[in-house]
Backbone as CSV, one residue per row, in Angstrom:
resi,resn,N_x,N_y,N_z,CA_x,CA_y,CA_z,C_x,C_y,C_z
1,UNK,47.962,-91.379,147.266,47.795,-91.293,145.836,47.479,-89.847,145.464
2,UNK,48.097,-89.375,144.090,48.374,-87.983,143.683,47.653,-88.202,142.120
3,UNK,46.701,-86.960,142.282,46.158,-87.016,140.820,46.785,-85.592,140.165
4,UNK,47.697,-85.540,138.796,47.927,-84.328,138.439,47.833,-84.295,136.833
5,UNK,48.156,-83.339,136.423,48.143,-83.462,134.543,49.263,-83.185,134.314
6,UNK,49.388,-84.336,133.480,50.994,-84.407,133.032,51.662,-82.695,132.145
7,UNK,52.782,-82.257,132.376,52.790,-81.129,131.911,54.318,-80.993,131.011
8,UNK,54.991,-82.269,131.049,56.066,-82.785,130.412,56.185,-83.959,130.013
9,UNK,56.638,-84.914,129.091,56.856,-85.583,128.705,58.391,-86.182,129.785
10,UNK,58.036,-86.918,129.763,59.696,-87.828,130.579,59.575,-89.043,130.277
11,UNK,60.535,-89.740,130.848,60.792,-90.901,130.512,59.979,-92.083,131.513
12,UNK,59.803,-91.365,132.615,58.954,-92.082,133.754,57.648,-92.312,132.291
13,UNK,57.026,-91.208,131.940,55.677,-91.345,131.539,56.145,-92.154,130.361
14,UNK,56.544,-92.087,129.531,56.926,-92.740,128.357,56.616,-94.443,128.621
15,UNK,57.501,-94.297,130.235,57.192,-96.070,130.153,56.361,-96.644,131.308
16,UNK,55.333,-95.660,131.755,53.767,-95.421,132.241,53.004,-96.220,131.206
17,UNK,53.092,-95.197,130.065,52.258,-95.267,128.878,52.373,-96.371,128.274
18,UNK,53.710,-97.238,128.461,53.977,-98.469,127.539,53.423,-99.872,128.164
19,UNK,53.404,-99.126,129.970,52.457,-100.638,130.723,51.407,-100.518,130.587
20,UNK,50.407,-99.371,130.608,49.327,-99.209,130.757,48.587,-98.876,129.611
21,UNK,49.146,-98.466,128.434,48.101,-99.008,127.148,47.751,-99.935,126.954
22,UNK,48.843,-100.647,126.897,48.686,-102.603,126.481,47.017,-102.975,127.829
23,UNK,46.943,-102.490,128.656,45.945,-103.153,129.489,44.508,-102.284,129.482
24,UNK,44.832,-101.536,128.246,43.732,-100.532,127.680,43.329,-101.150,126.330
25,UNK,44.175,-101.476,125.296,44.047,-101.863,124.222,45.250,-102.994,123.257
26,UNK,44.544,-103.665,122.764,45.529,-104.840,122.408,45.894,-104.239,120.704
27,UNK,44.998,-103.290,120.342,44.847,-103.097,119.342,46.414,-101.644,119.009
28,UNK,46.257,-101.223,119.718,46.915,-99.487,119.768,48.177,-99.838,120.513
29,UNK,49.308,-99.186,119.752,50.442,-99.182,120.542,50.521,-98.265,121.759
30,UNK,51.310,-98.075,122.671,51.619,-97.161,123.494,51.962,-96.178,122.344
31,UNK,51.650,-94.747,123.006,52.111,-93.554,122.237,53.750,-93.056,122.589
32,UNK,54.285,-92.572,121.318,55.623,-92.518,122.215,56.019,-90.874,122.600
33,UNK,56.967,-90.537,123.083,57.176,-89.206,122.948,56.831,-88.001,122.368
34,UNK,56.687,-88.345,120.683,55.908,-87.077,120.069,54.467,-87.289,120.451
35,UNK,54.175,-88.345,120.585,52.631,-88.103,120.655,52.106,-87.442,122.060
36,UNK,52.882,-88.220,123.006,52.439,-87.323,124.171,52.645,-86.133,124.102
37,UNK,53.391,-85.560,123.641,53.877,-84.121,123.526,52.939,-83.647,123.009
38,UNK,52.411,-84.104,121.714,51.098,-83.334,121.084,49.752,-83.442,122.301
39,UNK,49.327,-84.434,122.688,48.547,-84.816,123.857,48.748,-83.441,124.774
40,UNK,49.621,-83.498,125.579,50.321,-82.646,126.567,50.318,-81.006,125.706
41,UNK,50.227,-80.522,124.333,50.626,-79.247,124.175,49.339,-78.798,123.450
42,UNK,48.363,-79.753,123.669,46.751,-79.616,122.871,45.812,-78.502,123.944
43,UNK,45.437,-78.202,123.258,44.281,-76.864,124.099,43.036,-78.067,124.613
44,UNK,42.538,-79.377,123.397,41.621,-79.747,123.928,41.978,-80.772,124.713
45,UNK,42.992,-81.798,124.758,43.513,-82.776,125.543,43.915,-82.236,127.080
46,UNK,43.693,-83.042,128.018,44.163,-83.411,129.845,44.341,-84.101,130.282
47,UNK,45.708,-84.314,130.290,46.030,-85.953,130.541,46.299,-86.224,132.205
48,UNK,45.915,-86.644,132.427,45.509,-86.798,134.218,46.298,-88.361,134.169
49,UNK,47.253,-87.953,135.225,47.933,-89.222,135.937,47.909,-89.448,137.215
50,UNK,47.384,-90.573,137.540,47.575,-91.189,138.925,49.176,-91.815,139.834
51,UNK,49.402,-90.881,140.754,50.819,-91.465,140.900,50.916,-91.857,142.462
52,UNK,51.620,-92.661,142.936,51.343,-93.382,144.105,53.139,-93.682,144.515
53,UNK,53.345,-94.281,145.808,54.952,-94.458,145.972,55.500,-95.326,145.015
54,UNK,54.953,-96.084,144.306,55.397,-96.505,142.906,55.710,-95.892,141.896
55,UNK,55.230,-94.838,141.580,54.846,-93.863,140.736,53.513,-94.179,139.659
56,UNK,53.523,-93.569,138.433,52.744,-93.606,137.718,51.630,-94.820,137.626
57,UNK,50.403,-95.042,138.060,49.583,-96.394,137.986,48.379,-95.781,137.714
58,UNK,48.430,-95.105,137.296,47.030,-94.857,136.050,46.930,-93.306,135.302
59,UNK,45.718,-93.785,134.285,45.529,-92.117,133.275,43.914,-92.462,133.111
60,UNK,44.283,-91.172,132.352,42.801,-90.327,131.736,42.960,-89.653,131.030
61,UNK,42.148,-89.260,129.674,42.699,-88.093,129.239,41.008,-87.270,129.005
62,UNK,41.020,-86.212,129.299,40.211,-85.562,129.150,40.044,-84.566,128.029
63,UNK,38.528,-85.031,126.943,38.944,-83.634,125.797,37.973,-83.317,126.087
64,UNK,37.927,-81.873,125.858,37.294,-80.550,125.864,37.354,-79.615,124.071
65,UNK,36.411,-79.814,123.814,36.166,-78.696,122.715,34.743,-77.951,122.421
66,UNK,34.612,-76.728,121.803,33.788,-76.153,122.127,32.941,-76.637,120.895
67,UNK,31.464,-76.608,120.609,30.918,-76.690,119.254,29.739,-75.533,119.485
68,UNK,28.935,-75.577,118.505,27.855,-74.821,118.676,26.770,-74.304,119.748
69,UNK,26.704,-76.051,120.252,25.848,-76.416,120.974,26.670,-76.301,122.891
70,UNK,27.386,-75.550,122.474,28.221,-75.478,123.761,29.568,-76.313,124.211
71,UNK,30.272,-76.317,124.953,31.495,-77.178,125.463,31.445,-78.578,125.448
72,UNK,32.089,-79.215,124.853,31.661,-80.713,124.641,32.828,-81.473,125.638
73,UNK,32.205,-82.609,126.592,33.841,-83.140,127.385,33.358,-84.716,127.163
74,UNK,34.699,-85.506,126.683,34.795,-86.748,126.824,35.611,-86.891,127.891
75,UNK,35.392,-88.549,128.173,36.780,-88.947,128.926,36.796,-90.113,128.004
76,UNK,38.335,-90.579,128.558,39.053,-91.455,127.375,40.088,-92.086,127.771
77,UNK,40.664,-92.962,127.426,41.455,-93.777,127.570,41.536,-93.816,129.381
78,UNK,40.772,-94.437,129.906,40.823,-94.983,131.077,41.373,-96.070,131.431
79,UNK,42.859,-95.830,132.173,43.243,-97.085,132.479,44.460,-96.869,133.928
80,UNK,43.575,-98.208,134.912,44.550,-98.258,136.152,45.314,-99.339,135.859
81,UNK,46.772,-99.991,136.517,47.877,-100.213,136.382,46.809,-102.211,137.142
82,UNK,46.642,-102.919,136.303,46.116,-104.045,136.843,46.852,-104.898,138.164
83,UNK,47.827,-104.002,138.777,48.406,-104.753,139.722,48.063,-102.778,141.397
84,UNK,47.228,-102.182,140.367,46.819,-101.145,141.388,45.523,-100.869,141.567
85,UNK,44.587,-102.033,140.694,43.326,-101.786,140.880,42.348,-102.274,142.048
86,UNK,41.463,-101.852,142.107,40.587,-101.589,143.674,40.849,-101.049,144.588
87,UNK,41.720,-99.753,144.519,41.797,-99.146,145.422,41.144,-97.522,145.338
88,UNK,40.415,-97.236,144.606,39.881,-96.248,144.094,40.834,-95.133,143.350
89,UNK,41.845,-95.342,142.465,42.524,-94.882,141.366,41.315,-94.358,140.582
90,UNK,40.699,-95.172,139.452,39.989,-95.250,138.714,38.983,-93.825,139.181
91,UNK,38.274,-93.955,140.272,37.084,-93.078,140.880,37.884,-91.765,140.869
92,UNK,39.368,-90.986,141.457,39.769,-90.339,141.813,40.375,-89.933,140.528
93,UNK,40.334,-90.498,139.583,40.473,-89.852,137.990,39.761,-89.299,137.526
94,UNK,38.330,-90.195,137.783,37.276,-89.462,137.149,36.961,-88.493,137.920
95,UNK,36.576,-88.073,139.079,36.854,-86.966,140.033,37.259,-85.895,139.638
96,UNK,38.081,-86.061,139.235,39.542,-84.908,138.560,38.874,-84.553,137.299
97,UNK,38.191,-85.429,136.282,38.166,-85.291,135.271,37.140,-84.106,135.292
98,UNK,35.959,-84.527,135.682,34.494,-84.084,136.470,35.015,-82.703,136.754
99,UNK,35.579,-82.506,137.262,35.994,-80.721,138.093,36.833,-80.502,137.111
100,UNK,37.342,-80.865,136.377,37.933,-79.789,135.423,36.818,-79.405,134.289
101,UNK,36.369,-80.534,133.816,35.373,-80.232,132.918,34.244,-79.214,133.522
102,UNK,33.754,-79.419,134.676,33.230,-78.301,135.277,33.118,-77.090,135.150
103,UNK,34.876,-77.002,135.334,35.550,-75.666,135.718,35.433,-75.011,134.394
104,UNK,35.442,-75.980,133.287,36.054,-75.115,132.250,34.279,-75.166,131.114
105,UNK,33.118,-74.964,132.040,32.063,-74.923,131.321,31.477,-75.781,130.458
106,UNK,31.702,-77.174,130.638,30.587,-78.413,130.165,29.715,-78.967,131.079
107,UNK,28.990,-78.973,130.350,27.229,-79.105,130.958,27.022,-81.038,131.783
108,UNK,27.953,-81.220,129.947,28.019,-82.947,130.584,29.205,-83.222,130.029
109,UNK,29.522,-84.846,130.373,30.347,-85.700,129.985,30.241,-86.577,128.962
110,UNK,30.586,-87.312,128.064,30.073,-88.362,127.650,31.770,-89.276,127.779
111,UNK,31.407,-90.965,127.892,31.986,-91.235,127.571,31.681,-92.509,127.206
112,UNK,32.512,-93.825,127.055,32.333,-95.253,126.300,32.927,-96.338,127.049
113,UNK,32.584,-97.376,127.216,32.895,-98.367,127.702,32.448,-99.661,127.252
114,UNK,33.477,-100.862,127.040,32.908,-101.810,126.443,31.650,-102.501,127.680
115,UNK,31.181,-103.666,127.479,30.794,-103.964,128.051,31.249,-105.046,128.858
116,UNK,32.155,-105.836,128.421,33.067,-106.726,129.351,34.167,-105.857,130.813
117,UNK,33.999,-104.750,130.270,34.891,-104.076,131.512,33.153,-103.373,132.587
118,UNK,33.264,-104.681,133.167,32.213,-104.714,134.039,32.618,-104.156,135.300
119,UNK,33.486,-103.770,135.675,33.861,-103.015,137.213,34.107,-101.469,136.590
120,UNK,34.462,-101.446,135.616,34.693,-100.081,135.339,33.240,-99.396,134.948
121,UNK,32.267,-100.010,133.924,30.776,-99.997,134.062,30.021,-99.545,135.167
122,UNK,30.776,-100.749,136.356,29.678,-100.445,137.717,30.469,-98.924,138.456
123,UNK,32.176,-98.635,138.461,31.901,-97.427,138.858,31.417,-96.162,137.902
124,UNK,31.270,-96.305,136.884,31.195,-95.028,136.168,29.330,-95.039,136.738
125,UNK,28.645,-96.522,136.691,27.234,-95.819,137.444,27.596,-95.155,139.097
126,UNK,27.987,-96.147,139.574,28.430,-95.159,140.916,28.793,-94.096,141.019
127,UNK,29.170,-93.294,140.197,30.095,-91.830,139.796,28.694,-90.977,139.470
128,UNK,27.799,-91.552,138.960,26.605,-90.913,138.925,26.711,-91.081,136.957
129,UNK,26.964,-91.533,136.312,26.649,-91.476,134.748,26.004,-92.316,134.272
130,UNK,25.259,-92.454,133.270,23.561,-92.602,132.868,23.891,-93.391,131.730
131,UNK,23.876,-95.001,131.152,23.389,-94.881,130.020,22.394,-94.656,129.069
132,UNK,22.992,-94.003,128.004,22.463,-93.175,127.065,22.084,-94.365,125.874
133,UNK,20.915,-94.179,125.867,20.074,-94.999,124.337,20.654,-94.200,122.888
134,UNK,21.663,-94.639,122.321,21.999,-94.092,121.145,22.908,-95.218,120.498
135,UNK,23.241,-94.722,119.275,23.956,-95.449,117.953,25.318,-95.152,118.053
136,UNK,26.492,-95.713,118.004,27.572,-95.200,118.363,28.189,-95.960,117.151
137,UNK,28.653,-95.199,116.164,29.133,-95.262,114.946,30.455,-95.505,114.571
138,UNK,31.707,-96.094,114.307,32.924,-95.707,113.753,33.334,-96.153,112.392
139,UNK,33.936,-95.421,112.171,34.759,-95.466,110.732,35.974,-95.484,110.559
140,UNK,36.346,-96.944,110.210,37.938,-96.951,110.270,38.917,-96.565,108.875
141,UNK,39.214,-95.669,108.954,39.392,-94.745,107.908,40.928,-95.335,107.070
142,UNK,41.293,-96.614,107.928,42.342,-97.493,107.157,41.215,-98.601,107.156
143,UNK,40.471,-98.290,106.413,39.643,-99.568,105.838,38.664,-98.839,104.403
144,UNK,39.013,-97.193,104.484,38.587,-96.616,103.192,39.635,-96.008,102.113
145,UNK,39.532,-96.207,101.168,40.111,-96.104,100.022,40.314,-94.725,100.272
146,UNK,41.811,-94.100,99.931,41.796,-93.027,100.180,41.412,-91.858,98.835
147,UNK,41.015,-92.702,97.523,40.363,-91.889,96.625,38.611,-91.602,96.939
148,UNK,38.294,-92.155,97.881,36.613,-92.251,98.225,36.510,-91.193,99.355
149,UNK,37.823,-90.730,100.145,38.051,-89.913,100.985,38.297,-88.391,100.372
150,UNK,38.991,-88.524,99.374,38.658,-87.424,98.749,37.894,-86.763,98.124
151,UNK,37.042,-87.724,97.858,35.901,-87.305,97.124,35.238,-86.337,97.819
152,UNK,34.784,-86.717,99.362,34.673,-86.139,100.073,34.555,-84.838,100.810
């Protein structure tokens, strides 16, 4: 198994992305071509793929942006190929993720996980990450009037 960051758009990844969202989110389509491209041509996005003699069976995407308070790194969209999991994919992403964020001067990580994805939970403690006592907020911004947005 090969961990690298995607650095083109193809058609392999295109239909990577179309098995392995759906087993990320029921909600979100797979992204198609332009989007990876934006993904792939972003200063703060790293899209880390897991590839094996099958090819493509998992991602990550790693953002990086800087704020005041120093280099900020998430990870995100975590997802192995449900017919490639337990073999340490998942660990060897975050791995990757970890040393780049490193490399490129963040202090920490943060990231999110529901709580029904209970194996992914138990490695991110194994990986060494902490939950954090805080409020985690969203705003679904197709659920606000877009004259209340302008107001704004």
């Amino acid at each position: 198994m090969l961990i690298i960051e995607a650095s083109e758009v193809t058609q392999k990844l295109v239909e990577a992305m179309a098995t392995l969202v759906p087993q990320l989110s029921r909600s979100n389509p797979a992204p198609h071509e332009q989007a990876l491209q934006e993904i792939i041509d972003s200063d703060a996005t790293t899209l880390l793929l897991a590839q094996d003699e099958n090819g493509i069976v998992g991602a990550l995407t790693l953002v990086l942006f800087p704020i005041p308070t120093g280099i900020r790194a998430w990870i995100e969209d975590v997802v192995v190929d449900e017919k490639a999991r337990g073999q340490g994919i998942g660990r060897s992403l975050n791995e990757a993720a970890i040393k780049r964020a490193r490399d490129r001067g963040a202090v920490t990580i943060d990231l999110t996980s529901r709580p029904s994805r209970q194996s992914a939970n138990r490695l991110y403690q194994q990986i060494g990450f902490t939950k954090r006592e805080t409020a985690v907020y969203r705003l679904d911004l197709r659920d606000v009037p877009q004259e209340s947005q302008d107001r704004v």
